[in-house]
VEXMI-174707 format. One record per residue (C-alpha): residue number from 1; residue in three letters; x, y, z. Coordinates in Angstrom, 1 decimal, padded with zeros to 4 digits, always signed. Each point is the difference from the previous one (the first is absolute). Layout:
REM VEXMI-174707
REC  NUM  ALA  X  Y  Z
...
***
This chain:
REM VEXMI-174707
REC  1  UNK  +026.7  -002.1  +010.9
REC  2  UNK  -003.1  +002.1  -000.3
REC  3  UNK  -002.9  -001.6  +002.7
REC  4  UNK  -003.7  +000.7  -000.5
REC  5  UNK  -002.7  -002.6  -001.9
REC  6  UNK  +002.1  -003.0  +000.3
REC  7  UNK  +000.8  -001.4  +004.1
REC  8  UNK  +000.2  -003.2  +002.1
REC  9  UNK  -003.1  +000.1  +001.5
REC  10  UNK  -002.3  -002.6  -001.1
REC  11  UNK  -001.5  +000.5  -003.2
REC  12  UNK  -003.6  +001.0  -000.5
REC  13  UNK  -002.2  -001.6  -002.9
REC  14  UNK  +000.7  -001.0  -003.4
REC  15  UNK  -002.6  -000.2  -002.2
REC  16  UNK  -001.7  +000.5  -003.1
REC  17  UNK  +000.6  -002.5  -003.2
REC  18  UNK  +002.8  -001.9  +001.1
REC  19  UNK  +001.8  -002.4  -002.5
REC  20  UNK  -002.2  -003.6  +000.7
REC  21  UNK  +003.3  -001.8  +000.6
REC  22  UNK  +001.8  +000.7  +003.1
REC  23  UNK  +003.8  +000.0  -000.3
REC  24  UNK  +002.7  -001.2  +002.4
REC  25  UNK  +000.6  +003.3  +001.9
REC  26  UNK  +003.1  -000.8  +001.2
REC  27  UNK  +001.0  -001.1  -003.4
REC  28  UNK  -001.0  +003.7  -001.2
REC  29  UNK  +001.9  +001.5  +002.6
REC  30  UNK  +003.0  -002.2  -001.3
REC  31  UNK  -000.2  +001.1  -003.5
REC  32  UNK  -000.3  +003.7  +001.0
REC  33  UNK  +003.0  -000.3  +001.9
REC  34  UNK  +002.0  -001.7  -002.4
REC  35  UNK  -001.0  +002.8  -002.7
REC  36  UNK  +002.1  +002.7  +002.5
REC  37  UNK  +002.7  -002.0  +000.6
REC  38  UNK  +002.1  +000.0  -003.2
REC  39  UNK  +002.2  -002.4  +000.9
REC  40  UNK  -003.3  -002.4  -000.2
REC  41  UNK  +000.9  -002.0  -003.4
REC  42  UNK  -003.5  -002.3  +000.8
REC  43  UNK  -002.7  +003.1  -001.2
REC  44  UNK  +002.1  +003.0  -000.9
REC  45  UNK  -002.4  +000.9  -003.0
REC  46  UNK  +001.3  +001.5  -003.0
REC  47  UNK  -002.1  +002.7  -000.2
REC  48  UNK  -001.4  +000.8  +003.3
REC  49  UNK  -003.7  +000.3  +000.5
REC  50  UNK  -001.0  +003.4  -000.2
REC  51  UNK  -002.3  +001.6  +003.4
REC  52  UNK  -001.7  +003.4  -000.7
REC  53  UNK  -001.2  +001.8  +003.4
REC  54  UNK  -002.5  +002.4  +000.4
REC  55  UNK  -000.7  +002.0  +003.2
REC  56  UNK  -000.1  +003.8  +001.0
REC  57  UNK  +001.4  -000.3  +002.8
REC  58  UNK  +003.9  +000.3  -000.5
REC  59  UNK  +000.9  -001.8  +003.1
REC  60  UNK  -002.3  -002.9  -000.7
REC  61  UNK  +001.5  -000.1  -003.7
REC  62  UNK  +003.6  +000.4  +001.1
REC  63  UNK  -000.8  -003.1  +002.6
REC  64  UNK  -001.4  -002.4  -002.8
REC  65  UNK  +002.7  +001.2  -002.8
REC  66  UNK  +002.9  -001.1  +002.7
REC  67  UNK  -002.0  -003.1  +000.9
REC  68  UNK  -000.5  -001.1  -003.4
REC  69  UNK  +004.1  +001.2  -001.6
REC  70  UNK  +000.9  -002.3  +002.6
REC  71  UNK  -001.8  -002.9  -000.6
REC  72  UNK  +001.8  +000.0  -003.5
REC  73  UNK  -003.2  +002.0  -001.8
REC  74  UNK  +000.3  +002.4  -002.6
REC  75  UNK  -002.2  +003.0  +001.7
REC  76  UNK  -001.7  +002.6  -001.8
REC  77  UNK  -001.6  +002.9  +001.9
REC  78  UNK  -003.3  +002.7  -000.6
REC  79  UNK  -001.5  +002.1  +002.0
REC  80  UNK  -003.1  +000.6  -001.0
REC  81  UNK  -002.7  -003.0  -002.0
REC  82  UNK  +000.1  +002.7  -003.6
REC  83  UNK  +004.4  +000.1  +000.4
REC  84  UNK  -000.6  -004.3  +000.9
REC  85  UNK  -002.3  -001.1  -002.7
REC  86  UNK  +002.6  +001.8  -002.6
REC  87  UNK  +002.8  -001.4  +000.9
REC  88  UNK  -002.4  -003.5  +000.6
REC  89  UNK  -000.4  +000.2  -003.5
REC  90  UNK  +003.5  +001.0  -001.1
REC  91  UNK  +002.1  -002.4  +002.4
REC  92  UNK  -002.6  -002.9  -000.2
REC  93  UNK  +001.1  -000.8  +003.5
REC  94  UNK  -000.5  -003.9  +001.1
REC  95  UNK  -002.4  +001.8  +003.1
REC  96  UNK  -001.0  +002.7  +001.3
REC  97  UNK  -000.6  +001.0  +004.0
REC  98  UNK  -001.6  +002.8  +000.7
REC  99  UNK  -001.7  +002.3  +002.9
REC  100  UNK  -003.6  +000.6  -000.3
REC  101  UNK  -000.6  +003.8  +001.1
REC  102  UNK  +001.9  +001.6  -002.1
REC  103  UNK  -000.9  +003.7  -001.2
REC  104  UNK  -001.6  -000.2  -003.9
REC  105  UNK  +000.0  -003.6  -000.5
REC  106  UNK  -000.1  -002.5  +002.6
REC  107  UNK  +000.6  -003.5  -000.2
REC  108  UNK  -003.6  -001.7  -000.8
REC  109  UNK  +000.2  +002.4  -003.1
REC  110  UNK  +003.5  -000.5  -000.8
REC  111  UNK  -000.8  -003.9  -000.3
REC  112  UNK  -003.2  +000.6  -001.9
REC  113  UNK  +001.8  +001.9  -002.5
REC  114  UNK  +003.4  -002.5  -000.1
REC  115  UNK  -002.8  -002.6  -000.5
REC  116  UNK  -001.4  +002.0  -003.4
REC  117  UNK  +003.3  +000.0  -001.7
REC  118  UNK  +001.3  -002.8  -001.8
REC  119  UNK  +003.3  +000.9  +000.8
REC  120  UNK  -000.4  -000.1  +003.8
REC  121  UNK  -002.9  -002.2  +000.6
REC  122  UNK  +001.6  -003.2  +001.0
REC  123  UNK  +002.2  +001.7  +002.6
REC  124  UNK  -000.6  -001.1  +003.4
REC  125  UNK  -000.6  +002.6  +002.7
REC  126  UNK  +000.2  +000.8  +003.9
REC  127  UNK  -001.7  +002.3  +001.3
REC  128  UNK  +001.9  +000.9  +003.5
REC  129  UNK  -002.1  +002.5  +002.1
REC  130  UNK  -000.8  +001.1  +003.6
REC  131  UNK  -003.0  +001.8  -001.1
REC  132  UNK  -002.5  -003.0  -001.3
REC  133  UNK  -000.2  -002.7  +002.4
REC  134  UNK  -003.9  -000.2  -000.1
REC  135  UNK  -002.1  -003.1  -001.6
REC  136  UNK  -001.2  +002.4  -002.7
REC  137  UNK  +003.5  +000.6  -000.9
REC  138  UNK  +000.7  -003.9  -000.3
REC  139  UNK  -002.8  -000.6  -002.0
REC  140  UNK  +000.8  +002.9  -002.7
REC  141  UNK  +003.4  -002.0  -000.1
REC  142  UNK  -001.6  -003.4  -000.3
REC  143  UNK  -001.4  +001.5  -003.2
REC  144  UNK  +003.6  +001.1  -001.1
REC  145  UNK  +001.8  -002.7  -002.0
REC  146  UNK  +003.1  -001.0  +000.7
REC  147  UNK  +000.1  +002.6  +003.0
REC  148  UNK  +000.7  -000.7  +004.1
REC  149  UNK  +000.2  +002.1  +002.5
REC  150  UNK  +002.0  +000.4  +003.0
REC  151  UNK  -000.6  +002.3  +002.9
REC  152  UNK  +002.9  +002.1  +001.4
REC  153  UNK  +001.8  -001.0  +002.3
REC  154  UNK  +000.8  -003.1  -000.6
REC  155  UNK  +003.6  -002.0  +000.0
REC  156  UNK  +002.5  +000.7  -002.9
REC  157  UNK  -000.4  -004.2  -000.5
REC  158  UNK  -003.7  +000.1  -000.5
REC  159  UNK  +000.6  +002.3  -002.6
REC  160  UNK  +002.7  -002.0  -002.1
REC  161  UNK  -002.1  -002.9  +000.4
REC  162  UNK  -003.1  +002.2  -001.7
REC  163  UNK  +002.3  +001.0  -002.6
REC  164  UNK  +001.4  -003.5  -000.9
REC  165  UNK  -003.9  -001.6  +000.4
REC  166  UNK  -001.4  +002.2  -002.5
REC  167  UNK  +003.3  -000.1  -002.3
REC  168  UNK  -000.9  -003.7  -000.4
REC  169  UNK  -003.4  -000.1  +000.4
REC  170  UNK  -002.1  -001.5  -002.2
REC  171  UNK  -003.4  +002.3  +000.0
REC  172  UNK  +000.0  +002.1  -003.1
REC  173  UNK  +000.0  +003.6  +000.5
REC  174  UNK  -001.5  +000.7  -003.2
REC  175  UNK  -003.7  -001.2  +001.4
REC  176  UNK  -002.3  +003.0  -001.7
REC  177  UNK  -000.7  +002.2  +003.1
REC  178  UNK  -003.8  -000.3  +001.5
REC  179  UNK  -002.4  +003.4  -002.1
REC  180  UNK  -001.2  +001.1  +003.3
REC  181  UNK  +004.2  +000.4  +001.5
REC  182  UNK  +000.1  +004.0  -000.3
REC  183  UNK  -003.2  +000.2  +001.8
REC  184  UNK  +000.8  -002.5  +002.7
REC  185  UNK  +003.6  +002.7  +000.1
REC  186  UNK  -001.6  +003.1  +000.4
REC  187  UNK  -002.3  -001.1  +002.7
REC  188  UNK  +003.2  -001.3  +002.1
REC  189  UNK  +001.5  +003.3  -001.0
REC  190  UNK  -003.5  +001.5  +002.0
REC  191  UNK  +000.3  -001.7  +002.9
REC  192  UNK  +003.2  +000.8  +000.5
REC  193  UNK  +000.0  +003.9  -000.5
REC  194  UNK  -003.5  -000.7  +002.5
REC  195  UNK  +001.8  -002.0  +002.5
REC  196  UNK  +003.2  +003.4  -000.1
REC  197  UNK  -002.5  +002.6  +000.3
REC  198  UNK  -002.3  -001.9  +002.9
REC  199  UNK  +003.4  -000.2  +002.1
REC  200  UNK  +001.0  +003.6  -000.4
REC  201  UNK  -003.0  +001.9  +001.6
REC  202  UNK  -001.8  +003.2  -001.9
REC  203  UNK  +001.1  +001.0  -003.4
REC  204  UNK  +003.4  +002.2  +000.8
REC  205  UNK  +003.8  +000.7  -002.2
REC  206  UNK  +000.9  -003.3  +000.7
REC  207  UNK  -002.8  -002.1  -001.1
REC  208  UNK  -000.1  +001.6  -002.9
REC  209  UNK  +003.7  -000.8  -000.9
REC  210  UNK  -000.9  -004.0  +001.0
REC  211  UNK  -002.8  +000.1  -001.8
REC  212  UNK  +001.7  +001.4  -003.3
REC  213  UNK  +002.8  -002.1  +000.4
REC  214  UNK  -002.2  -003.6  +000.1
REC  215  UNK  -002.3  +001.7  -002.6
REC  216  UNK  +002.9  +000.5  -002.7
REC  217  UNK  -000.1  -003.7  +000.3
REC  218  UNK  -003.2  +000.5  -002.1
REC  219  UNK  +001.4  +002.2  -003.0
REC  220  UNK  +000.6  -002.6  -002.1
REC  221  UNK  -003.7  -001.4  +000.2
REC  222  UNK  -002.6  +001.6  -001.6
REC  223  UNK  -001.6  +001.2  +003.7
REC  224  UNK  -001.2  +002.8  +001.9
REC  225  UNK  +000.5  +000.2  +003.7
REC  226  UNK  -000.9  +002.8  +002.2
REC  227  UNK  -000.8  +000.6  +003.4
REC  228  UNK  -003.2  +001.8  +001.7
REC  229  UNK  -000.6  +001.0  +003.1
REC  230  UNK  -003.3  +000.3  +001.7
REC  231  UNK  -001.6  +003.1  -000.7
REC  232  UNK  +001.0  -001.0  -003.8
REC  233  UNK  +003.0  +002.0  -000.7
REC  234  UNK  +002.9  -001.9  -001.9
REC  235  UNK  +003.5  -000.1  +002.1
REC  236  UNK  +001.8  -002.1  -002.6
REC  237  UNK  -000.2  -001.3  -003.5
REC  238  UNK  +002.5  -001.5  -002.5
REC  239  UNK  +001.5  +001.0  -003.3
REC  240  UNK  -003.0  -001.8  -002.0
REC  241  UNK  -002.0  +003.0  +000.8
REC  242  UNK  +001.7  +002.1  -002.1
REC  243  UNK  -000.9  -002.6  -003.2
REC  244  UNK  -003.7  -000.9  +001.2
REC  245  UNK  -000.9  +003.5  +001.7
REC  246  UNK  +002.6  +002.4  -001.6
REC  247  UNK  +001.1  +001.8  +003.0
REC  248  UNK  +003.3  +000.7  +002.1
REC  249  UNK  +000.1  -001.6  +003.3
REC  250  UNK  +000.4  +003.3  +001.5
REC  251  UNK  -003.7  +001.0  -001.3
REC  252  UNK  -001.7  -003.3  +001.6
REC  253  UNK  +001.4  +000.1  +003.4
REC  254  UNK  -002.8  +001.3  +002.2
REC  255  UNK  -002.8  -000.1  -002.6
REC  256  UNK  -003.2  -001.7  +000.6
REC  257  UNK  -000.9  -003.2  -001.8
REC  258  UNK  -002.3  +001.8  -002.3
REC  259  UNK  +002.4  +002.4  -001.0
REC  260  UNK  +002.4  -001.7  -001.2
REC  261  UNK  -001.8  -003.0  -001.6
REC  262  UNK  -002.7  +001.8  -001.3
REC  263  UNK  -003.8  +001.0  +001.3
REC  264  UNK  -001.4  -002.8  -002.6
REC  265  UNK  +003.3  -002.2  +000.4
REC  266  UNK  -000.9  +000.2  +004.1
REC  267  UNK  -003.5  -000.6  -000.2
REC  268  UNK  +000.7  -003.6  -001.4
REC  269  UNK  +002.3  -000.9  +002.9
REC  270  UNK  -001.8  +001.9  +002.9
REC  271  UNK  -001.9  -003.1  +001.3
REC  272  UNK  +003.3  -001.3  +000.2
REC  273  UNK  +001.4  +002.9  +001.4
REC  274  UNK  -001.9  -000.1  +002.4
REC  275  UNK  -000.1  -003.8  +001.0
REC  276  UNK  +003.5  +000.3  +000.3
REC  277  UNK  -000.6  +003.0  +002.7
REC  278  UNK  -002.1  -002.4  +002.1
REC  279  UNK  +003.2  -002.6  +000.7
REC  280  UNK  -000.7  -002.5  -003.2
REC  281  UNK  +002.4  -001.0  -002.7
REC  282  UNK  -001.6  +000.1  -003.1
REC  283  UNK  +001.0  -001.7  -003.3
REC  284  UNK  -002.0  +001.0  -003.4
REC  285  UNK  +000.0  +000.3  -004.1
REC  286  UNK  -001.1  +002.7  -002.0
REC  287  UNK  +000.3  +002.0  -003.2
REC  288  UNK  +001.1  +003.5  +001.3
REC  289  UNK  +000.8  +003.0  -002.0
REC  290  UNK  +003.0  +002.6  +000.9
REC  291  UNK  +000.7  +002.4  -002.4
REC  292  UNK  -002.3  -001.1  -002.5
REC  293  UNK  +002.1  -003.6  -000.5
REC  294  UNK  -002.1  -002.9  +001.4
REC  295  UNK  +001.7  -002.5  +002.1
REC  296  UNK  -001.2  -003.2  +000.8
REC  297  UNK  +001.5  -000.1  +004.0
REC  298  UNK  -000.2  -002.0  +003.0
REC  299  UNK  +000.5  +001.9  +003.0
REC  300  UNK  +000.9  -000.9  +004.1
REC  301  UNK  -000.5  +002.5  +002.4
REC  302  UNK  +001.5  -001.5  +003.0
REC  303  UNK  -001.0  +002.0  +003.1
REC  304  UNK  +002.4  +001.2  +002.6
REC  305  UNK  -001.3  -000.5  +003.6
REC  306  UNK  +001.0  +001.3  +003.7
REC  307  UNK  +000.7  -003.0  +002.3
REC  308  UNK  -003.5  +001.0  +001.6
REC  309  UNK  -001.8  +000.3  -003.4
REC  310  UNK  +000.2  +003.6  -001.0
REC  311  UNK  +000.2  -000.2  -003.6
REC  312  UNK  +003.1  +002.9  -001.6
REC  313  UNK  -000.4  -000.8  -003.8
REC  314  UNK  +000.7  -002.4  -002.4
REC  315  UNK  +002.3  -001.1  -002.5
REC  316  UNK  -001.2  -000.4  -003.7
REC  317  UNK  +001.4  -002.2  -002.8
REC  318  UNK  -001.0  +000.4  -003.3
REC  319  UNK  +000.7  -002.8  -002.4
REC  320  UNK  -000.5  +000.2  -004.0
REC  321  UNK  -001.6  -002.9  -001.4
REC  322  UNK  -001.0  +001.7  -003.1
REC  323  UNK  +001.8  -002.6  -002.4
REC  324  UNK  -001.0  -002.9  +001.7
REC  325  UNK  -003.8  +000.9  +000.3
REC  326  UNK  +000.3  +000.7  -004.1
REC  327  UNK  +001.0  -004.0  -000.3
REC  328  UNK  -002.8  -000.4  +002.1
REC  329  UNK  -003.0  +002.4  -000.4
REC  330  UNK  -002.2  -002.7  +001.6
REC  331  UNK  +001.5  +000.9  +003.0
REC  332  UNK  -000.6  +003.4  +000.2
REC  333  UNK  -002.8  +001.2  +002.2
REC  334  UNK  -002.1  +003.7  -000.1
REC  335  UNK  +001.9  +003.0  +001.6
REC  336  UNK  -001.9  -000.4  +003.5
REC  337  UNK  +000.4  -003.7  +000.3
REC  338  UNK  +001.8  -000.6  +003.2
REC  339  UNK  +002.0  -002.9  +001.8
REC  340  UNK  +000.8  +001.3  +003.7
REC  341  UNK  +002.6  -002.6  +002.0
REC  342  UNK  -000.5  +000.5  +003.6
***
């Protein structure tokens, strides 16, 4: 049997909307191992309920799919959150549990999209990852209904139990998700690519890869993420720039700010720019222009600081809030208004 997310060491957290009832967990732990023993004439099901796992990772997967096919679940496996949410939508799987950083679509996305379907939105999910374990992370679940999640590693009987809590449980997963989720997403998604490229030193091959692979997380948001370095000169962006900015990724690496955004474009966000230079974290709104289409953004530039305070850059995320500022063009400020967060 596979090893890897699941072990005996003592489990780590469980949280996020958990079903208000507590069941009897030995009692789930009972029925899981009465649905793999065939034999079991007390709650063989007719049809068996139906698992669909997502992760990346082929060891993790493999671990969970022989897990789960032995605790008498039908298992259904995807790679990837585009290959899961197809088959989420063909299978209508009784639940889904899934890894969170995963290349293209992770897992917040994946739920926020299962919960926009009508087909899939009453499916209860997991999400099962090593990667968020933060208070942010739990919060942005707390706001996913009919969602937990559980932190790798943790013991194969923690996760049945999970599994038969949120089969029964009685919270609906169909609760509209909060307006402001995608936003509260892509600023996890910052802090993370932050926290990789503050632990791997000056901008090199390898950051670069790290930082591509977490940003890919971000493709299927509308958001642009790139990474500057102190005298200005971009050392990493996403695909978005090639829909907001119309260039390659091979022409922006090693550019200056200015260049690539824009002399008029730059002048807008140089205060910013430059606040962001001096060690702050600044949050703000504007209407910005990139080849002549006006967005209505909000941008972080999260700064990336030496352990004694030297500051190397700063990574940028671009959000488009042109649609919801439409809705509501009270909320709209001038160009130049700002909002720094320190």
């Amino acid at each position: 049997m596979p090893t890897n997310p699941v072990s005996n060491a003592p489990p780590e957290a469980l949280t996020g909307s958990e079903p208000q009832h507590p069941i009897d967990e030995s009692a789930a732990v009972r029925t899981a191992e009465c649905e793999s023993n065939p034999g079991s004439s007390e709650s063989q099901p007719e049809v068996r309920t139906t698992i669909l796992v997502v992760d990346d990772r082929l060891p993790d997967r493999e671990y969970l799919v022989t897990l789960l096919e032995h605790a008498g679940y039908r298992v259904l496996e995807a790679a990837d959150g585009v290959d899961a949410l197809a088959k989420a939508r063909e299978e209508q799987p009784d639940l889904v549990i899934t890894d969170v950083l995963m290349q293209g679509m992770d897992g917040f996305e994946l739920v926020r999209q299962i919960r926009e379907h009508g087909e899939t939105r009453d499916i209860p999910v997991i999400l099962f990852t090593a990667a968020y374990d933060e208070e942010a992370a739990r919060d942005l679940v707390a706001l996913c209904p009919g969602t937990v999640i559980l932190v790798k590693p943790t013991e194969s009987q923690r996760v049945l139990r999970t599994i038969a809590q949120l089969l029964r449980g009685s919270e609906s997963a169909a609760r509209q998700m909060p307006e402001d989720f995608q936003r509260r997403h892509l600023s996890l998604l910052a802090n993370k690519l932050y926290d990789s490229l503050e632990t791997r030193g000056p901008v090199s091959t390898e950051l670069r890869t790290t930082g591509e692979r977490l940003a890919s997380v971000a493709e299927a948001v509308p958001a642009l993420m790139f990474f500057v370095d102190a005298k200005q000169r971009c050392q990493f962006v996403n695909e978005t720039c090639r829909d907001w900015l119309g260039m390659h990724l091979e022409e922006v690496y090693g550019k200056t700010l200015a260049e690539v955004l824009g002399e008029k474009a730059y002048e807008r966000v140089r205060p910013n720019v430059i606040r962001a230079l001096s060690g702050q974290r600044v949050v703000f709104e504007m209407l910005q222009t990139y080849r002549d289409i006006s967005r209505y953004i909000r941008a972080t530039y999260v700064p990336d600081c030496e352990p004694a305070g030297e500051v190397r850059g700063f990574l940028s995320l671009e959000e488009d809030l042109t649609d919801h500022a439409v809705r509501n063009t009270a909320r709209v400020e001038p160009a130049t208004a700002l909002t720094p967060s320190l």
